[in-house]
C-alpha positions in Angstrom: 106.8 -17.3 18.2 109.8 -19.9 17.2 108.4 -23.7 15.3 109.3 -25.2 18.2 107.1 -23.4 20.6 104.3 -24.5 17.6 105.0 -27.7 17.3 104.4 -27.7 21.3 101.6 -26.0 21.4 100.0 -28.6 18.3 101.6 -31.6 20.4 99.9 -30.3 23.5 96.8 -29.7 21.7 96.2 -33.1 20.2 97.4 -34.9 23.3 94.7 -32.9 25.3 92.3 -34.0 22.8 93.0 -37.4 23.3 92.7 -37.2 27.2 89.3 -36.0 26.4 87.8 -38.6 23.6 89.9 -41.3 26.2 88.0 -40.2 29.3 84.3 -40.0 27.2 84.8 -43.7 25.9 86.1 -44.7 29.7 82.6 -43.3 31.0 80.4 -44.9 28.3 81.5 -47.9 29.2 81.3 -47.9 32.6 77.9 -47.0 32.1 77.0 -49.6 29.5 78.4 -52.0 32.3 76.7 -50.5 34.7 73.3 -51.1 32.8 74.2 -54.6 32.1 74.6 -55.3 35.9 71.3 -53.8 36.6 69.6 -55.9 33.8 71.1 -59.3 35.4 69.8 -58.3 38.9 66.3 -57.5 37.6 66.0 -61.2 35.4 67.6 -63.4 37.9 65.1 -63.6 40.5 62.2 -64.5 38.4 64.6 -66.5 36.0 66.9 -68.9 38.3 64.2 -69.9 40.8 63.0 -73.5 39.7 59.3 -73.8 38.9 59.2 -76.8 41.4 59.2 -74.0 44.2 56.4 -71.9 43.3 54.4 -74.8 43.8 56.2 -76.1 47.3 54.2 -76.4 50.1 55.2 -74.5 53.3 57.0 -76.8 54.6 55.8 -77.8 58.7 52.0 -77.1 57.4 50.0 -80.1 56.1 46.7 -79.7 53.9 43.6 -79.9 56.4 42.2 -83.4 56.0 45.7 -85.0 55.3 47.3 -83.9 58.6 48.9 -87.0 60.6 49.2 -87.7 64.6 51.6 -86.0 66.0 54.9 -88.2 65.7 54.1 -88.8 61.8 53.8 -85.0 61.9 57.0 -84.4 63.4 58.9 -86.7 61.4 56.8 -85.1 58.2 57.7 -81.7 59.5 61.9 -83.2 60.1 61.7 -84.5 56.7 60.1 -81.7 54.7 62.5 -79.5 56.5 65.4 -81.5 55.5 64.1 -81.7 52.6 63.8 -77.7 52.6 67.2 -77.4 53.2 68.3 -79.5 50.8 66.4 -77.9 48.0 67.8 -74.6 50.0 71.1 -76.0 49.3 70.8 -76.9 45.6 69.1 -73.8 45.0 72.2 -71.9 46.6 74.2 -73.9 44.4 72.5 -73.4 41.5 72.7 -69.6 42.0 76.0 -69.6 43.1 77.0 -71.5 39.6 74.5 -69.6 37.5 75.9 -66.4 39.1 79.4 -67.7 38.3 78.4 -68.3 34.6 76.5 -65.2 34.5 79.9 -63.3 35.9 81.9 -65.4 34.2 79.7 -64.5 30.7 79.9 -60.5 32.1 83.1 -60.6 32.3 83.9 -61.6 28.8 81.4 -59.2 27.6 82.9 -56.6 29.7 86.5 -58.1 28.2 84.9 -58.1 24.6 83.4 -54.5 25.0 86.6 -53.1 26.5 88.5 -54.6 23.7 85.7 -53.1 21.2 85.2 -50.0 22.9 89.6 -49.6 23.2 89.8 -50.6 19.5 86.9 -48.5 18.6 88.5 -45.4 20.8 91.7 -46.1 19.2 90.3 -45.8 15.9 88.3 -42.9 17.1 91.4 -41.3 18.2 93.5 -42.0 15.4 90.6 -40.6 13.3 90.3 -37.5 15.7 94.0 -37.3 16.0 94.6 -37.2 12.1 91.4 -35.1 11.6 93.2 -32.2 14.6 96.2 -32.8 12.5 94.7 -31.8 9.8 92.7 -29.0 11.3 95.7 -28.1 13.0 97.4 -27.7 10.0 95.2 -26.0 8.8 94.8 -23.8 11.3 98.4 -23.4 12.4 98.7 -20.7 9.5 95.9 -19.1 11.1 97.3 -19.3 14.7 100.9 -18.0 13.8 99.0 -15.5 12.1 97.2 -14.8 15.2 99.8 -15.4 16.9 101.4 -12.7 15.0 98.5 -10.6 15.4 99.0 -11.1 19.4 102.6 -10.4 19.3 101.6 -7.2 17.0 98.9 -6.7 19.7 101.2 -6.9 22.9 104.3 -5.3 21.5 101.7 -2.0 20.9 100.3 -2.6 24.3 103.5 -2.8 25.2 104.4 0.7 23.7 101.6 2.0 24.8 102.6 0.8 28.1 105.8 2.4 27.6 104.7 5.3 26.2 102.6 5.6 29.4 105.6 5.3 31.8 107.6 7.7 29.7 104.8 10.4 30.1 104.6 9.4 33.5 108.2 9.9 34.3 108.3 13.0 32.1 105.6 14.5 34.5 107.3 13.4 37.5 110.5 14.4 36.1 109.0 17.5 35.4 107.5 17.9 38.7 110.8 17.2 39.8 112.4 19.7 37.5 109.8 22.1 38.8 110.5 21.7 42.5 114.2 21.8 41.8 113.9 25.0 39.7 112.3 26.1 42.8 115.0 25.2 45.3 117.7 26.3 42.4 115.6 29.3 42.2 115.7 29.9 46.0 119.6 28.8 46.1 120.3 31.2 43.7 118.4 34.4 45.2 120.7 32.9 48.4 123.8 32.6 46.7 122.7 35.7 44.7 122.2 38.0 48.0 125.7 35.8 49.4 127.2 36.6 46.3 126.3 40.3 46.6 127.5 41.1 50.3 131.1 38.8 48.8 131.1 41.6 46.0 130.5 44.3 48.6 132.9 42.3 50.7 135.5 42.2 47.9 134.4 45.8 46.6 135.3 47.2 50.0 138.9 44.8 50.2 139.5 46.2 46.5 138.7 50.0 48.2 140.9 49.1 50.8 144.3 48.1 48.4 143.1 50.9 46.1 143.6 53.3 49.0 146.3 51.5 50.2 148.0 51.9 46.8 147.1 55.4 46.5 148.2 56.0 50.0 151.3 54.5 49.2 151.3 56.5 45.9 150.7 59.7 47.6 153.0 58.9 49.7 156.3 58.3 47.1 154.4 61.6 45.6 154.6 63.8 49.3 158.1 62.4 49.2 159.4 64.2 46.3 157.3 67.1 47.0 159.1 67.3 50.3 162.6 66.8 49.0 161.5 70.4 47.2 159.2 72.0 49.8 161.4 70.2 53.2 161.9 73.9 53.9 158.1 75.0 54.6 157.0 71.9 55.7 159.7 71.8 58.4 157.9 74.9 59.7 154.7 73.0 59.1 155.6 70.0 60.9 156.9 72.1 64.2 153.2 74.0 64.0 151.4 71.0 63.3 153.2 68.6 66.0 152.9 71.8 68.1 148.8 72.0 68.0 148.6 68.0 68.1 150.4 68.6 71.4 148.5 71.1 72.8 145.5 69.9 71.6 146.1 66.5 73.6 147.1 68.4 76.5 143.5 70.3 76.2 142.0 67.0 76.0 143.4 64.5 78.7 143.2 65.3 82.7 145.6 65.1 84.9 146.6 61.5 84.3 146.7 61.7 80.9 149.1 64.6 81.0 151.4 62.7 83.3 151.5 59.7 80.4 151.6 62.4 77.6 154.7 64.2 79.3 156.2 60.4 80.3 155.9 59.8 76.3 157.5 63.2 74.8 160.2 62.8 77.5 160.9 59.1 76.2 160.3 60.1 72.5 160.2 63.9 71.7 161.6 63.2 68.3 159.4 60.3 67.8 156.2 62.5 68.7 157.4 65.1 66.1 157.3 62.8 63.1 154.4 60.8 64.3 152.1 64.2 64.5 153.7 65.0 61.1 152.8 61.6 59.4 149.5 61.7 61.2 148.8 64.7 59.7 150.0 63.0 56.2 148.1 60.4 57.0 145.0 62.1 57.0 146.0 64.4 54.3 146.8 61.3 51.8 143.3 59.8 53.1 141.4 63.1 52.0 143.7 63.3 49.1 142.9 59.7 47.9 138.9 59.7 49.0 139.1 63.1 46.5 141.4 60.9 43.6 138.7 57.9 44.3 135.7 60.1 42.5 137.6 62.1 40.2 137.7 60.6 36.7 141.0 60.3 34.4 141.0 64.0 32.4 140.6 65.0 36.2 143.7 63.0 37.5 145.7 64.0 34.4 145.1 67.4 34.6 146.0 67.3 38.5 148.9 65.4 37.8 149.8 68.0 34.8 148.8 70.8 37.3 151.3 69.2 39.9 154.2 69.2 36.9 153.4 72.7 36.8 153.9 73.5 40.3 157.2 71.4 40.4 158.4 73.6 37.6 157.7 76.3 39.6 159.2 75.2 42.6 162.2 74.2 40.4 162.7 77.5 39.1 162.2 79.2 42.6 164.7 76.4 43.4 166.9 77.6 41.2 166.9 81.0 42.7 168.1 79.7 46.1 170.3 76.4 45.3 171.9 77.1 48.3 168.6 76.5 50.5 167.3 74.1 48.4 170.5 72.0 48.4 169.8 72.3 52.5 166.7 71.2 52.5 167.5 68.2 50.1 169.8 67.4 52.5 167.5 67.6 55.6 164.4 65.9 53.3 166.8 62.9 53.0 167.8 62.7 56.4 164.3 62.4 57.3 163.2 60.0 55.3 166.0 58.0 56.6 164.7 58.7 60.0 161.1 57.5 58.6 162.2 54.5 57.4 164.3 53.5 60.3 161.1 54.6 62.9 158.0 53.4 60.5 157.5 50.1 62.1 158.4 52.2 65.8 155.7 54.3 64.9 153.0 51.5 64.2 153.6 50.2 67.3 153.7 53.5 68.9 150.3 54.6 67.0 148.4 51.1 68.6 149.8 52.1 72.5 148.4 55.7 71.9 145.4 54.3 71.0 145.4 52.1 73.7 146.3 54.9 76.0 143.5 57.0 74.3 140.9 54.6 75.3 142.1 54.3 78.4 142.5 58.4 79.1 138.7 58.4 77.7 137.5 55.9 80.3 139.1 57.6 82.9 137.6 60.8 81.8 134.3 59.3 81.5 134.7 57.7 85.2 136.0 61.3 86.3 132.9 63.0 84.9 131.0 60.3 86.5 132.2 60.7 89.7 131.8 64.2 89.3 128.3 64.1 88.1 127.9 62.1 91.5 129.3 64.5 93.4 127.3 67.1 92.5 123.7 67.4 93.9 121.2 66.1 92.2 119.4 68.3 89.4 115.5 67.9 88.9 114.7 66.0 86.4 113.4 67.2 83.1 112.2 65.1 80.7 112.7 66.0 77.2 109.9 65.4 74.2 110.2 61.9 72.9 111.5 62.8 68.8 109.9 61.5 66.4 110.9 59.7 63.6 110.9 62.5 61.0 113.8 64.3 63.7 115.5 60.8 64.7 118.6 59.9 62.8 120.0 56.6 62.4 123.2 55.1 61.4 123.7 52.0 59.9 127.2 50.6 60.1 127.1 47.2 58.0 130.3 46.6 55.2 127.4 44.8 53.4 126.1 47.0 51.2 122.5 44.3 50.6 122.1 44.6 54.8 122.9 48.5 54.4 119.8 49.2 51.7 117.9 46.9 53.2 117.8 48.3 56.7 117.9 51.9 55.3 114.6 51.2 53.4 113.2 49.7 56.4 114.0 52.5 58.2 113.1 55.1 55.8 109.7 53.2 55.1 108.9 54.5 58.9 110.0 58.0 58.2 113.5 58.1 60.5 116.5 59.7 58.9 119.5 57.0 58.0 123.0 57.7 57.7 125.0 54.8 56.6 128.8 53.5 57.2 130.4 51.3 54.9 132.7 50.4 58.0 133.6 51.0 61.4 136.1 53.8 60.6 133.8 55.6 57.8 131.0 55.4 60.9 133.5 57.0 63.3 134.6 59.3 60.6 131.1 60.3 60.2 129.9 60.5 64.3 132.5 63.3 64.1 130.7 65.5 62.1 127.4 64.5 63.0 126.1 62.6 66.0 123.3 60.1 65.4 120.3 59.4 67.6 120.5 55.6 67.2 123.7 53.8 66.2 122.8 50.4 64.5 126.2 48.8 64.1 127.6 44.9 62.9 130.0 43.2 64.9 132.0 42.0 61.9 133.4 44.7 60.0 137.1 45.7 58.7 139.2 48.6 60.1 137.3 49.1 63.3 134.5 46.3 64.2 131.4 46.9 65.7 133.0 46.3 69.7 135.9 48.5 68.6 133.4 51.5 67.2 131.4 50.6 70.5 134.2 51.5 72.8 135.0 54.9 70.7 131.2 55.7 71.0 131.2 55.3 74.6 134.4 56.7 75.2 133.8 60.1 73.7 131.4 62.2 76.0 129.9 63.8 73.3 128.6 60.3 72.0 128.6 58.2 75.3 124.7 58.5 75.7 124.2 57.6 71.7 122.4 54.1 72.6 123.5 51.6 70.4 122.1 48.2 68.5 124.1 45.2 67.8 123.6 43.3 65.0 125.1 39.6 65.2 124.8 35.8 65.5 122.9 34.7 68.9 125.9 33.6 70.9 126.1 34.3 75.1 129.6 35.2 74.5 129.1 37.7 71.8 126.0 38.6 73.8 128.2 39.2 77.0 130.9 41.1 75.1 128.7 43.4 73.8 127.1 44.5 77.4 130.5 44.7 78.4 131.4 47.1 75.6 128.0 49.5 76.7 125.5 47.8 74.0 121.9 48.3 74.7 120.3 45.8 72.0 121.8 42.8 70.6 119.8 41.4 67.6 120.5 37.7 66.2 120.2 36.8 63.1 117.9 37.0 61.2 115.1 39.0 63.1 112.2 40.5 62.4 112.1 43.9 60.9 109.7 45.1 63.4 111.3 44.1 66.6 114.2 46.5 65.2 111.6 49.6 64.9 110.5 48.5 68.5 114.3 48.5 69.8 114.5 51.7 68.5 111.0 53.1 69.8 111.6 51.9 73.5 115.6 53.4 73.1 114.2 56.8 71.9 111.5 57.1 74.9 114.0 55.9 77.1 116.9 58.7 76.0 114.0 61.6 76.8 113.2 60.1 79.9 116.7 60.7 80.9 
């Protein structure tokens, strides 16, 4: 507290003091005044009167044995009341002066006490005043101590006060720290299982330019193998295209044929080296799913093995330079051909697949019509499987949705087979034909309509039912029923509706 805000607070002080002594002199002598009017009124009936008047007759009543004849009367009784009034009058004037003098005398006492009682107040005050000066003086020490004290006081409650609000707001921002640790905690299992199917996503795109790369590798390897071995292979490639062609001739009807001859009319040489680099293909897929779990001694020692076997072939080369020198030439002419047809043979490879698809409708509306035809058989209804003989296949390029699921369905007892895509899940129905095909929708290489269409297409598979997994959309919904889906699931759903889907699928396929 600053000397000013003192010097205020003493000035404020004494004046307050002085408002006080000023208003208890003010009320004394108002009273005193008081007390002297009521003095006055008590003396001045019994002291102004004349004596003459307490021993006035009544005036109009005569003593008994004086009283005159009527006229003397009434002139008595005019006179005497005349008389009456005059004395009234003088009285009144008395009174009326003595009262003048009295409040004439009254008001210089009142004058002179005022005067008394103001100087006496004014001495009081000054004494007062200089006496709270004093004490105020002497107690300003003390009050800035207090003061002091106060300030000490306030700025602790103050702290304390502080302190208080900090706590609080550390346990709120704790709470809040809390709750957020929670929702971090619950963003980051998110992000954690998002993260996990982008690993699996980018695990799968890194598998697919690893195979790619080894394909191509392969590939630039096969090439110099069959500038050495163009001989055999030539051989190879005539026996190869040779059982692709009767093996597609076994498999399409009469329409297909027609199409299949149409093609080898148009491109007989084309057909030739697509069956050969099918069969490459395929070869370089195996070759490179074998290269993907062998370790480096492994893959060193194949790749010395494979120096080995080019020495040999050099040194049988160099027993017939002539034929080799021939086949060198013929290797180089058909990689010329390859190069000149490879983008031909893309496109030629998506119109066969496309006429594949279309052949194995038409065979499955053939055998439909056929099955029509024919008379009805009885029906038999086979024994519902159980789980234990019921095998599923889970087709999900996330690899979190592929344990998940498979736990789920091993937790009920059903055998799982999983697909880390749509072709490994087409590779695999080839081998082994699954009960239940649980499939997504988006998946690279072959998505889940694509593997749906192959499933149905292929009589062998066509009555496999099938569960879609995907977002709930009517158009996605449609598609799939178009496509020959049984059960389309959005996401997420509950993991028992997917054991009921497959329950009510399984009783329906024995009560075919």
């Amino acid at each position: 507290m600053s000397m000013n805000e003192n010097m205020l607070l003493v000035a404020a002080a004494v004046f307050a003091v002085f408002l006080v002594v000023s208003f208890f002199i003010a009320r004394r002598s108002a009273r005193k005044r008081l007390d002297q009017r009521s003095d006055w009124r008590h003396i001045e009936p019994s002291e102004a009167r004349p004596p003459a008047d307490e021993a006035r007759p009544t005036p109009g009543v005569a003593p008994e044995e004086s009283r005159p004849e009527p006229a003397a009367q009434e002139a008595a009784a005019t006179r005497a009341a005349e008389d009456a009034a005059h004395r009234e009058s003088e009285r009144q004037a008395a009174e009326r002066q003595a009262s003048e003098a009295r409040a004439a005398e009254e008001a210089a006492q009142r004058e002179a006490q005022r005067l008394a009682a103001e100087e006496a107040a004014r001495r009081e005050s000054e004494r007062r005043a200089a006496e709270e000066a004093a004490r105020l003086a002497a107690e300003r020490q003390a009050a800035e101590e207090r003061a002091a004290e106060e300030a000490a006081r306030r700025e602790a409650q103050r702290l304390a006060t502080e302190e208080a609000a900090r706590r609080e707001s550390e346990r709120r921002a704790a709470e809040e720290a809390a709750r957020l640790a929670a929702e971090r905690q619950a963003a980051e299992q998110r992000a954690a299982e998002e993260a996990a199917q982008r690993e699996a996503q980018r695990l799968a795109a890194e598998e697919a330019a690893r195979r790619a790369s080894e394909r191509r590798a392969a590939d630039e390897a096969a090439r110099q193998a069959a500038e050495k071995r163009a001989a055999e292979e030539a051989a190879q490639r005539e026996a190869q295209r040779l059982a692709a062609a009767e093996a597609a001739r076994r498999a399409s009807e009469r329409r297909a044929a027609e199409e299949a001859a149409r093609l080898a009319a148009e491109r007989k040489a084309a057909e030739a080296r697509a069956a050969e680099e099918a069969a490459q293909r395929e070869a370089r897929r195996l070759a490179a799913e074998e290269a993907a779990r062998r370790d480096a001694a492994r893959r060193a020692e194949d790749e010395a093995a494979h120096r080995r076997a080019a020495e040999r072939q050099a040194a049988a080369e160099a027993a017939s330079r002539a034929a080799a020198r021939r086949a060198a030439d013929d290797a180089a002419q058909l990689e010329r051909e390859r190069r000149a047809v490879a983008e031909a043979l893309r496109q030629e490879e998506q119109e066969l697949r496309i006429i594949e698809q279309a052949i194995n409708r038409e065979n499955q509306r053939q055998a439909v019509e056929a099955a029509r035809r024919q008379a009805p058989a009885p029906l038999t209804h086979a024994p519902v499987k159980s789980p234990q003989q019921t095998v599923v296949m889970v087709a999900d390029d996330s690899r979190v949705v592929r344990v998940k699921t498979g736990r789920l369905l091993s937790a009920h007892d059903y055998q799982v087979l999983t697909a880390e895509d749509g072709l490994d899940a087409a590779r695999q129905i080839e081998g082994t034909v699954p009960d239940i095909l649980v499939t997504d929708v988006d998946m690279p290489g072959l998505d889940g309509f694509q593997l749906s269409r192959q499933v149905r297409a292929d009589p062998r598979t066509a009555h496999v039912p099938i569960i879609m997994v995907t977002s709930d959309n009517d158009e996605l919904r449609s598609q799939a029923a178009a496509v020959g889906v049984n059960v389309v699931l959005g996401k997420p759903y509950p993991e028992e509706l997917l054991i009921n889907h497959i329950e009510r699928l399984m009783m329906a396929q024995a009560g075919r």
